[in-house]
C-alpha positions as CSV (number, residue, x, y, z in Angstrom):
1,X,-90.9,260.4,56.2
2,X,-93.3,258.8,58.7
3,X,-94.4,255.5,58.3
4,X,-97.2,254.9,55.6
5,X,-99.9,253.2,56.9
6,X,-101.0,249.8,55.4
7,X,-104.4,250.6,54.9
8,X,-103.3,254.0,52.7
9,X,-100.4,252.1,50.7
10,X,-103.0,249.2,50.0
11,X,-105.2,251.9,48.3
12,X,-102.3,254.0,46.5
13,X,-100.5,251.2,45.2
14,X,-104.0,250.7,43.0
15,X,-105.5,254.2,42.6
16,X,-101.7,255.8,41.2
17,X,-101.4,254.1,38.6
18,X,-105.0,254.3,37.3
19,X,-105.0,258.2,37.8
20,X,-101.2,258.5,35.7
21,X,-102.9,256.4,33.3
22,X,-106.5,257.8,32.8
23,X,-106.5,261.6,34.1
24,X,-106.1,264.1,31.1
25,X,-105.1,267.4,33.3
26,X,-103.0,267.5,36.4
27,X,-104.4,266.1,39.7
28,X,-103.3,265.2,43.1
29,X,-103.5,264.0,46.5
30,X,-104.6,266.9,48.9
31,X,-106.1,266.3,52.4
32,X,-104.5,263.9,55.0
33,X,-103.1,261.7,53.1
34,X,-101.0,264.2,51.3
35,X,-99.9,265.6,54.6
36,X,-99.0,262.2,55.7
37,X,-97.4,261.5,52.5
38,X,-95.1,264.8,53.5
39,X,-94.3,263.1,57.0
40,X,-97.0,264.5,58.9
41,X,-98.0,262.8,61.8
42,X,-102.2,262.6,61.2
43,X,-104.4,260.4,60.9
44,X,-105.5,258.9,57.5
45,X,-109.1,257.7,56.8
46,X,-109.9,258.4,53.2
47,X,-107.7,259.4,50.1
48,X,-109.2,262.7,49.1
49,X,-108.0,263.8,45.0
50,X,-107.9,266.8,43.3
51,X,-108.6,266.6,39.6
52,X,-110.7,268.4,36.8
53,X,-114.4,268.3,36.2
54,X,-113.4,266.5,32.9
55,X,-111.4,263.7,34.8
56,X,-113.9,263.7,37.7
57,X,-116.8,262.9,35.0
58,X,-114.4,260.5,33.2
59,X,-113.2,258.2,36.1
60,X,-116.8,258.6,37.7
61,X,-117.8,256.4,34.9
62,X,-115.1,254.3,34.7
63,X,-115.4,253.2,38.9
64,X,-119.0,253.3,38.6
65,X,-119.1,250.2,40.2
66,X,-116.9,251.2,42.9
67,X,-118.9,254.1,43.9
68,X,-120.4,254.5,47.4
69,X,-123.8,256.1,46.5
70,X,-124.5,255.8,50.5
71,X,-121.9,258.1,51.2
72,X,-122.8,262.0,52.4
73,X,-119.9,264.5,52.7
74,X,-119.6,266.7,55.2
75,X,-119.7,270.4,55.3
76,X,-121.9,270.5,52.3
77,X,-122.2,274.0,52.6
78,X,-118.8,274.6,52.6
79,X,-117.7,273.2,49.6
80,X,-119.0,271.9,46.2
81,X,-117.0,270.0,43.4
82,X,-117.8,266.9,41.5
83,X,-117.2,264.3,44.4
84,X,-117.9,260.7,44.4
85,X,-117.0,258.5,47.2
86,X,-115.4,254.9,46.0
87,X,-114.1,251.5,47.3
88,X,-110.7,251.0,46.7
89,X,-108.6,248.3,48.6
90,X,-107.5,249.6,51.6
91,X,-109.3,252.7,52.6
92,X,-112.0,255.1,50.7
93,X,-111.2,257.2,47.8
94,X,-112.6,260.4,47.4
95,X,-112.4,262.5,43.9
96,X,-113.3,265.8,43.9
97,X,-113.6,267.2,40.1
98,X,-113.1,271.3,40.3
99,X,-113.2,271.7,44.3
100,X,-114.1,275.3,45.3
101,X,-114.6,276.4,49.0
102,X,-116.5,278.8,50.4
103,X,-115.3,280.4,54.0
104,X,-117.4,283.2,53.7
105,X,-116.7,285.2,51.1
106,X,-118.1,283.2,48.1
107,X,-116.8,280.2,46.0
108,X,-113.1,279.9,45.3
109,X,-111.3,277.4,43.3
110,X,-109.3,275.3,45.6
111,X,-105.7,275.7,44.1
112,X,-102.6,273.1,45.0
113,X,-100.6,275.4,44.1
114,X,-97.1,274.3,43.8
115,X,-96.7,270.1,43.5
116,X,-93.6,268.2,44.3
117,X,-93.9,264.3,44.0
118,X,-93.4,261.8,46.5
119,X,-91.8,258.6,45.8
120,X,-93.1,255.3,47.4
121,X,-92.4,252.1,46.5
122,X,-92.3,253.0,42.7
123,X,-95.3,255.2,42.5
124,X,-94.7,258.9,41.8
125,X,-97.5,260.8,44.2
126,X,-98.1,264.5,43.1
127,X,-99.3,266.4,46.3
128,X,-98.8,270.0,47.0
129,X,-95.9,271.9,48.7
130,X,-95.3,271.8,52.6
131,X,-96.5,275.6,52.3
132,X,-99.5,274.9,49.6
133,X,-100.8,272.5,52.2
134,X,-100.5,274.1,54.8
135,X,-102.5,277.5,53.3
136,X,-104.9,275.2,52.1
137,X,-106.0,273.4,55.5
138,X,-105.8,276.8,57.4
139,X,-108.3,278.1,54.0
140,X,-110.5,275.0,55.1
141,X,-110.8,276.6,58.8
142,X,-112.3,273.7,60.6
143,X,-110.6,272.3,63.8
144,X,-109.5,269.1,62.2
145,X,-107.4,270.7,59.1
146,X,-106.0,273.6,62.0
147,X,-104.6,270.5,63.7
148,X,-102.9,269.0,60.1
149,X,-101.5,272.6,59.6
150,X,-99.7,272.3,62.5
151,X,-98.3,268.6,62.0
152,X,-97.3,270.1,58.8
153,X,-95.7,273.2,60.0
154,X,-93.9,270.8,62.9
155,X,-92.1,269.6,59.8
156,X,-90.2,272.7,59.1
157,X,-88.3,272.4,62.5
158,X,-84.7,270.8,62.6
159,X,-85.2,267.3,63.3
160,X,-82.5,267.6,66.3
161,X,-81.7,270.3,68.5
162,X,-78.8,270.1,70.9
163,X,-79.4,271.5,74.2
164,X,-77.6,274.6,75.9
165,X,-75.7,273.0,79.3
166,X,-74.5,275.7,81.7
167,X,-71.8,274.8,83.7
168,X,-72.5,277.3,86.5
């Protein structure tokens, strides 16, 4: 795996345990940090997390003071959910309660499709399949998730390769 970046850890190692604890229905980590969480090599500014409008609702409550009312997602357009922005230790947090996506052909739910979990350092960190993440940045079809697709799909390669030496 690559190396988890302070900043991220900082904020996992508070936000994991809260969402085990308080989220009713299945949620996880989508976005970059899942893809770093995988061993991508990207860039991590925010923790973005995929739960229900129930949970979203519920822990928008419970971090109320935490949230980050200033805070204006981008690509509005493109996607709706119940998102809130909050502080956490670290970096961001971003919850986004029911997440559809609209690339043109009207909203559809945003699916994780199959989950596997990550360990680090004690936590258990659902985030979806190499392949679920993969469809869902290339789904997203801005510049920035192209470019995680292909960290992600650089994964998939063997790690070492021997070369072919011609003695001719």
């Amino acid at each position: 795996m690559s190396h988890v970046p302070p900043a991220l850890f900082v904020a996992l190692a508070e936000l994991v345990p809260e969402l085990h604890v308080n989220c009713v229905e299945p949620w996880c980590l989508i976005g970059s940090a899942a893809a770093r969480l995988l061993g991508a090599e990207v860039s991590v500014a925010d923790v973005d997390v995929l739960v229900s409008r129930a949970d979203a609702d519920a822990l928008s409550a419970q971090w109320a003071g935490r949230r980050d009312d200033a805070h204006v997602p981008a690509d509005g357009d493109r996607f709706r959910s119940r998102f809130a922005r909050f502080r956490f230790p670290g970096m961001p947090v971003e919850l986004m309660g029911g997440l559809e996506h609209d690339a043109g052909d009207g909203w559809q739910a945003v699916s994780p499709g199959r989950l596997v979990l990550v360990g680090l350092e004690g936590l258990a960190v659902p985030v979806p399949s190499l392949d679920d993440q993969v469809r869902i940045f290339e789904s997203f079809g801005r510049d920035k998730d192209r470019v995680r697709a292909a960290a992600l799909r650089r994964l998939r390669r063997p790690a070492s390769v021997l070369p072919i030496v011609s003695s001719s």
